[in-house]
C-alpha positions in Angstrom: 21.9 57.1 31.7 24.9 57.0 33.9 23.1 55.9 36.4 20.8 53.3 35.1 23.6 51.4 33.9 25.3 51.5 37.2 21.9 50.5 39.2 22.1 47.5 36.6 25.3 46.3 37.0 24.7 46.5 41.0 21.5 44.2 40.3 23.5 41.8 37.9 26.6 41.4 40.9 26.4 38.5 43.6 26.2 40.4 46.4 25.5 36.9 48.8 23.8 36.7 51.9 24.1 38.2 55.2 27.1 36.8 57.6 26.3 34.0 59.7 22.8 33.1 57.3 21.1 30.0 58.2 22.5 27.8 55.1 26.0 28.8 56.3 25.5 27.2 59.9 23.4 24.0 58.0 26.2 23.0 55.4 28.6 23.7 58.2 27.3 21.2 60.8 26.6 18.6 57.7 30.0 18.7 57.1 30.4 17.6 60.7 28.3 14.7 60.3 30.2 11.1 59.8 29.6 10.0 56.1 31.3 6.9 54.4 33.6 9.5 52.1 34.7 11.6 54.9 34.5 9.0 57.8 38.6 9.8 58.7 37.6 13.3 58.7 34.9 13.1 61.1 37.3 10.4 63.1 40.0 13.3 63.4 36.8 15.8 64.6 36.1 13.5 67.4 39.6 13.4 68.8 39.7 16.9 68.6 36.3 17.2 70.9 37.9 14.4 73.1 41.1 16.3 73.5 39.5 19.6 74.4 37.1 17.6 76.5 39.7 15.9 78.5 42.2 18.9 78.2 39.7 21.5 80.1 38.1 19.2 82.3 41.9 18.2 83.6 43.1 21.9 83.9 40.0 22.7 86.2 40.6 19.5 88.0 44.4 20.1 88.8 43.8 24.0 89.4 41.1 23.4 91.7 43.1 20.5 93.6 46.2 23.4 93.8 44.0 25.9 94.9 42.5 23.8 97.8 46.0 23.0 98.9 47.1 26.1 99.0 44.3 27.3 100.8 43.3 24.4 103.5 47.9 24.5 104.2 47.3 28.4 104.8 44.2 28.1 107.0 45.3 25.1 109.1 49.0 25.9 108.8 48.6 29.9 110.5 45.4 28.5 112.3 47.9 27.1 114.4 51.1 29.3 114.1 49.7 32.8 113.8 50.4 35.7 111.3 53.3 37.2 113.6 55.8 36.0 115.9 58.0 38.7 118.7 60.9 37.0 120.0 63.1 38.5 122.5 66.2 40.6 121.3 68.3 42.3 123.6 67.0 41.1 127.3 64.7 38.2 127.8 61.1 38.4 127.0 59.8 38.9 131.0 57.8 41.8 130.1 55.0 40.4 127.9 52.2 41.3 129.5 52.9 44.7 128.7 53.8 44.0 125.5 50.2 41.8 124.5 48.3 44.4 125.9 50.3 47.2 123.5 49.6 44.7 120.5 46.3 44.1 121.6 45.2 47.6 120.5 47.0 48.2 117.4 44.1 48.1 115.0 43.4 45.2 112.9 45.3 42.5 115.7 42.1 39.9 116.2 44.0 37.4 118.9 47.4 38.3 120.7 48.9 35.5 123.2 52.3 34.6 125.0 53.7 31.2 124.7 56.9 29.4 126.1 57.9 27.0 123.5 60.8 24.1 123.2 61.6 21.3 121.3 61.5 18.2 124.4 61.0 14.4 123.8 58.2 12.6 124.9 57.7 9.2 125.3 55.0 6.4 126.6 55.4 2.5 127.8 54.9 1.9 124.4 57.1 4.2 122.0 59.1 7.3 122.4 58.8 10.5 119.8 60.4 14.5 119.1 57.6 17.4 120.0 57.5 20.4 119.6 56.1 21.9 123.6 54.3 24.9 123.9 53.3 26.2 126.9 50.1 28.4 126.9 47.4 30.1 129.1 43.8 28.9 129.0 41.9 32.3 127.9 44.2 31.9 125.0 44.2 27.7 124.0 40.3 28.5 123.6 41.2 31.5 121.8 43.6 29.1 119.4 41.6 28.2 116.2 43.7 25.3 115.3 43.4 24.1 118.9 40.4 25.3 120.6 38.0 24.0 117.2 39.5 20.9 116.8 39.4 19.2 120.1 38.4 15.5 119.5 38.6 13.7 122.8 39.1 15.1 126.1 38.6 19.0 127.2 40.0 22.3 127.7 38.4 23.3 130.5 40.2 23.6 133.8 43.5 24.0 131.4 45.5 26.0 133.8 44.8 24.0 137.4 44.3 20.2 135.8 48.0 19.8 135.0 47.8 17.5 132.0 48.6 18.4 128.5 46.6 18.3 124.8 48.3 16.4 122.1 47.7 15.8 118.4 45.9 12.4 117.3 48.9 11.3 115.4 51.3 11.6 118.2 48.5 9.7 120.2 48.4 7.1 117.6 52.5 6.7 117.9 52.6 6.7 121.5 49.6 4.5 121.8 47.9 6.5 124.6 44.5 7.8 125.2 42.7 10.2 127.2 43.9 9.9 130.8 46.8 8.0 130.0 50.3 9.4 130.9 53.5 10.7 129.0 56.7 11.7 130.0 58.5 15.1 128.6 61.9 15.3 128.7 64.6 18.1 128.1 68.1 18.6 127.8 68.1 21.6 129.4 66.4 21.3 133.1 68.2 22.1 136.5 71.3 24.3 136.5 74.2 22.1 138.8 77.7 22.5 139.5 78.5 20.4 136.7 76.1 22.2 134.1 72.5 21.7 133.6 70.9 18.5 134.3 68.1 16.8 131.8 64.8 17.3 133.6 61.9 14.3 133.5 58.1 14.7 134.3 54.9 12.8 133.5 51.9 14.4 132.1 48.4 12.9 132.0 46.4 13.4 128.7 43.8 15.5 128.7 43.3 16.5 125.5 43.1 15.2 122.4 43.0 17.6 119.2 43.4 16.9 115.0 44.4 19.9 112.9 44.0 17.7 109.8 47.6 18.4 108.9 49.6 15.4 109.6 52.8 17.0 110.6 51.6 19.3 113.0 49.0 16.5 115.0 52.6 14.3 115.3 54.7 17.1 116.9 52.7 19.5 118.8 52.2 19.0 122.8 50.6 22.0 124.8 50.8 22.6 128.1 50.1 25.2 130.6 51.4 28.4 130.5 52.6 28.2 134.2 54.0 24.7 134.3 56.0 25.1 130.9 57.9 28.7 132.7 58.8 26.0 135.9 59.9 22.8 133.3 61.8 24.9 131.2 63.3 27.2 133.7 61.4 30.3 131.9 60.4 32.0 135.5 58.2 35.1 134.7 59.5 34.7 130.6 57.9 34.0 127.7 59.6 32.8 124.9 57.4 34.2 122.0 54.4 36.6 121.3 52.3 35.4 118.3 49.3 37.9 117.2 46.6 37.2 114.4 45.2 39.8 111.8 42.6 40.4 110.4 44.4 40.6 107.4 46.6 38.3 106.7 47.7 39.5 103.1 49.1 42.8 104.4 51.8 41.8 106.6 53.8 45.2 105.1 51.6 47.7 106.6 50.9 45.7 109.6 54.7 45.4 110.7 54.8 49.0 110.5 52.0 49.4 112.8 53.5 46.9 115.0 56.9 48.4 115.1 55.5 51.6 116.5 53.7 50.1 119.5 55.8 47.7 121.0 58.1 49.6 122.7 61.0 47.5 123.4 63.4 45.4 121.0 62.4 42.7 119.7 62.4 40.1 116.6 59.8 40.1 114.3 58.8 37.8 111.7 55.6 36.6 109.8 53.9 33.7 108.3 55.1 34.3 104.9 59.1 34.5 105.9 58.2 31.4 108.4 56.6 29.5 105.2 58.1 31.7 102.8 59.8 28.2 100.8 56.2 25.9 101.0 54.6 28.7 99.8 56.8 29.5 96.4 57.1 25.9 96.0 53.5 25.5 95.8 53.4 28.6 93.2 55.9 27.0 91.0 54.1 23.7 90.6 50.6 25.3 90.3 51.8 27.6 87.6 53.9 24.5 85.8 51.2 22.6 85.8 48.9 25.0 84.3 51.2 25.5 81.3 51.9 21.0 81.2 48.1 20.6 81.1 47.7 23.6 78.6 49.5 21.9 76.2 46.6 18.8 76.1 44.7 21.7 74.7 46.9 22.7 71.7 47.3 19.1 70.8 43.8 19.6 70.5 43.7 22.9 68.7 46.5 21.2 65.9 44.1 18.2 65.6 41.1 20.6 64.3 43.4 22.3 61.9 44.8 19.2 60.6 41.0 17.6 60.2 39.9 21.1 59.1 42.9 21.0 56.2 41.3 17.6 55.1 38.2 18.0 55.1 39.1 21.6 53.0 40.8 19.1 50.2 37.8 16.0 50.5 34.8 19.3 49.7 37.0 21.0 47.2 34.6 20.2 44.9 31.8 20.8 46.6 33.4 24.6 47.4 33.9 24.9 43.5 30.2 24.4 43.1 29.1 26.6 45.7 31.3 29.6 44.7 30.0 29.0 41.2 26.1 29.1 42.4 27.1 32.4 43.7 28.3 32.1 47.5 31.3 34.6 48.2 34.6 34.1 49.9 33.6 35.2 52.6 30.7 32.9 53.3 33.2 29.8 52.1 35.0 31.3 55.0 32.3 31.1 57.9 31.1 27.8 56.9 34.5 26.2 57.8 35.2 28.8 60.6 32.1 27.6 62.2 32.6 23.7 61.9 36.0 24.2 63.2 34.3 26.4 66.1 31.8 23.9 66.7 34.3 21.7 68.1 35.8 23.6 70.3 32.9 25.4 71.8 31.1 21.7 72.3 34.6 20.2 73.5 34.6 23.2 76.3 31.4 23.1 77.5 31.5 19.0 78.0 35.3 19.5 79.6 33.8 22.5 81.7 30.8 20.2 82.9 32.8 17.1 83.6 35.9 19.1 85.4 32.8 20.2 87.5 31.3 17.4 88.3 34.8 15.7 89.5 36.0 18.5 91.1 32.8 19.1 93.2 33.2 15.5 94.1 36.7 14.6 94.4 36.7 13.0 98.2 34.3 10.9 97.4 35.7 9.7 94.0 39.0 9.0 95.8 37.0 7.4 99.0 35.4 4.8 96.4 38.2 4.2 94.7 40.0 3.4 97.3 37.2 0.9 98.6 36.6 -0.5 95.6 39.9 -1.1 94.7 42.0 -1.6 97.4 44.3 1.9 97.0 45.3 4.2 99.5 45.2 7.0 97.2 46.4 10.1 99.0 47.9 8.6 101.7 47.8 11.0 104.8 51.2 9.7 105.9 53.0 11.3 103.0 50.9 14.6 103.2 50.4 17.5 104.8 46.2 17.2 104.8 44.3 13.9 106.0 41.5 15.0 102.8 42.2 15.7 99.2 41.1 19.2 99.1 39.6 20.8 96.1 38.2 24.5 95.8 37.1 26.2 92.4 37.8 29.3 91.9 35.7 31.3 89.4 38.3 33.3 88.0 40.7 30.0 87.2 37.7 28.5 85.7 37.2 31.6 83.3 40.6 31.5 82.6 40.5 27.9 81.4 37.5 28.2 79.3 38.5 31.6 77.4 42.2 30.1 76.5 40.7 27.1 75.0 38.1 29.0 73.0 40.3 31.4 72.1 42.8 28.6 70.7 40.1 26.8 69.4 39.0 30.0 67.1 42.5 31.0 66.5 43.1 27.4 64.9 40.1 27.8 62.7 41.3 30.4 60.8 44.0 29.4 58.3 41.8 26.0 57.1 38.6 28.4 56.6 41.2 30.8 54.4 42.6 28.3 52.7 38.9 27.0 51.9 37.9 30.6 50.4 40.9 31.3 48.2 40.2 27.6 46.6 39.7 28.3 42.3 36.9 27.0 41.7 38.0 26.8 37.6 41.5 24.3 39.2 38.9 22.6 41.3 36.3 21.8 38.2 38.8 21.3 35.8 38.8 17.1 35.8 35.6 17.2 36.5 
């Protein structure tokens, strides 16, 4: 009897549908719709999708713009410079043959080359300008990626007989010389007299012309060779550095180790990251600032759907009355508003997502045609390191993007969609 009664009470309870049924998703998306009552509603909706739109597609933009600068600076920057430099410590640097060859077979050392390097002045008919001169050997300028794949007029070959030297375009450019034409190097520090050392003058034909892409580096840098940079800077049988590249750039630690037992001699050490060590946080800073600037388009966005979730909660509170009175739980109250709230942010991440895409995939060319179109000179290579505005996505930044915003756009769904299922019905209907 017990039983009966209890297996008829279970029948007579609203036990409501399943979670997620199909009239939950269809009175949740017509609530979405634009109607004449809740037009401002369905205004404060679209703001919300265009916020998220604009929010996402910007943070992918700016991330991926970050992330090619940090990674075109790196590549052209120690391209040029190497991973690690050996200066000379206790006596002057006249045994580096010996010392390449012990670097050369320390494993994971790719390219290991002697230099003699100065700061002279250089100067044409035209205009006069500071370098930076390195003196190098042949087998190693063509063993130089910065150098050796960047060549744009002119050639290598020959380097250490033809007696000329290989400048960047931009120093060209200031100089106003071309291939063939001649410059004149000039350093404090030439000939030692009776009255102390005497400035020392040559001229130089060029015979190469190379562009890194970074415009710093194509306005200072002059090579040389090897040979005639030990006679013009009084460096007979010296060199005044040893730079090496790794295979691994990231593990300078372990490398330096390696290093340290091989060399054999004293010497200074330093790498790339103590050399660029500044640049390199700088850039870190402002990637990670702007990240959390740009996040905040985002939660503007997230407050907009709980504001136009709040009001649209109070315009249906009549038509939540009548549906918890035709039997639908609190719990289904709860999705339906959970999901129109969810609807916006999955649609505003997945149009952001697509456009941040599309422009960042095509960001030289947007800036090209804006710049002809307009008249600009957006990303001026005179201000800046790069002669492109670079731009590389990263999976894992884009990932990052997309789950924040979703999980900000849930999170701001939740306290509307409760507020919806602990409405009375009775206080709603009462004036009714």
């Amino acid at each position: 009897m017990k039983d009966g009664a209890s297996a008829a009470m279970k029948q007579g309870e609203p036990t409501g549908t399943r979670p997620f049924a199909r009239f939950e998703w269809m009175l949740a998306f017509r609530y979405l719709r634009a109607r004449r009552a809740s037009g401002f509603v369905s205004v404060i909706a679209g703001f919300s999708f265009l916020g998220i739109s604009l929010g996402v597609a910007t943070l992918i933009v700016v991330m991926s713009v970050m992330n090619g600068f940090h990674i075109e600076l790196m590549n052209k920057i120690i391209g040029i410079n190497g991973h690690i430099f050996l200066q000379a410590s206790e006596r002057p640097l006249d045994d580096f043959d010996e010392v390449v060859d012990r670097i050369s077979k320390v494993a994971g050392v790719k390219v290991v080359l002697p230099m003699v390097e100065s700061p002279a002045g250089v100067s044409s008919q035209y205009q006069q300008a500071g370098a930076l001169v390195r003196g190098i050997r042949e087998k190693d300028i063509k063993r130089l990626p910065g150098i050796a794949d960047n060549v744009r007029l002119g050639t290598l070959d020959g380097w250490d007989t033809a007696e000329g030297v290989a400048i960047g375009q931009r120093l060209a450019e200031n100089l106003g010389v071309r291939i063939g034409d001649r410059i004149t190097i000039l350093t404090a520090r030439g000939a030692a007299t009776p009255f102390g050392m005497a400035p020392r003058i040559k001229a130089y034909p060029v015979n190469a012309i190379f562009q890194i892409g970074v415009t710093e580096f194509d306005n200072i840098f002059v090579y040389m060779p090897f040979e005639e940079a030990q006679a013009f800077f009084n460096k007979e049988e010296e060199a005044t550095v040893i730079e090496a590249f790794v295979d691994e750039p990231e593990r300078m630690d372990e490398m330096r180790q390696r290093l340290d037992a091989h060399v054999g001699r004293p010497l200074i050490m330093t790498d790339w990251r103590q050399r660029n060590k500044s640049f390199f946080e700088a850039l870190k800073v402002e990637r990670t600032v702007m990240f959390f600037i740009l996040t905040l388009i985002v939660l503007v966005a997230a407050l907009n759907i709980i504001s136009g979730l709040i009001m649209l909660v109070k315009d249906k509170g009549r038509a939540i009355a009548i549906l918890r009175t035709m039997g639908a739980t609190r719990g289904a109250i709860m999705r339906i508003f959970f999901i129109t709230g969810s609807a916006i942010g999955f649609v505003g991440t997945i149009f952001g997502l697509l456009l941040g895409l599309l422009v960042a995939h095509n960001l030289e060319p947007i800036r090209q045609s804006l710049n002809s179109m307009m008249g600009l000179n957006l990303f001026d290579p005179n201000f800046y390191y790069l002669s492109r505005l670079p731009s590389v996505v990263i999976l894992n930044d884009v990932l990052l993007i997309v789950s924040l915003t979703l999980t900000l756009s849930l999170l701001a769904t939740i306290f509307p969609a409760w507020r919806a299922a602990k409405l009375d019905p009775v206080e709603a209907l009462r004036y009714e």
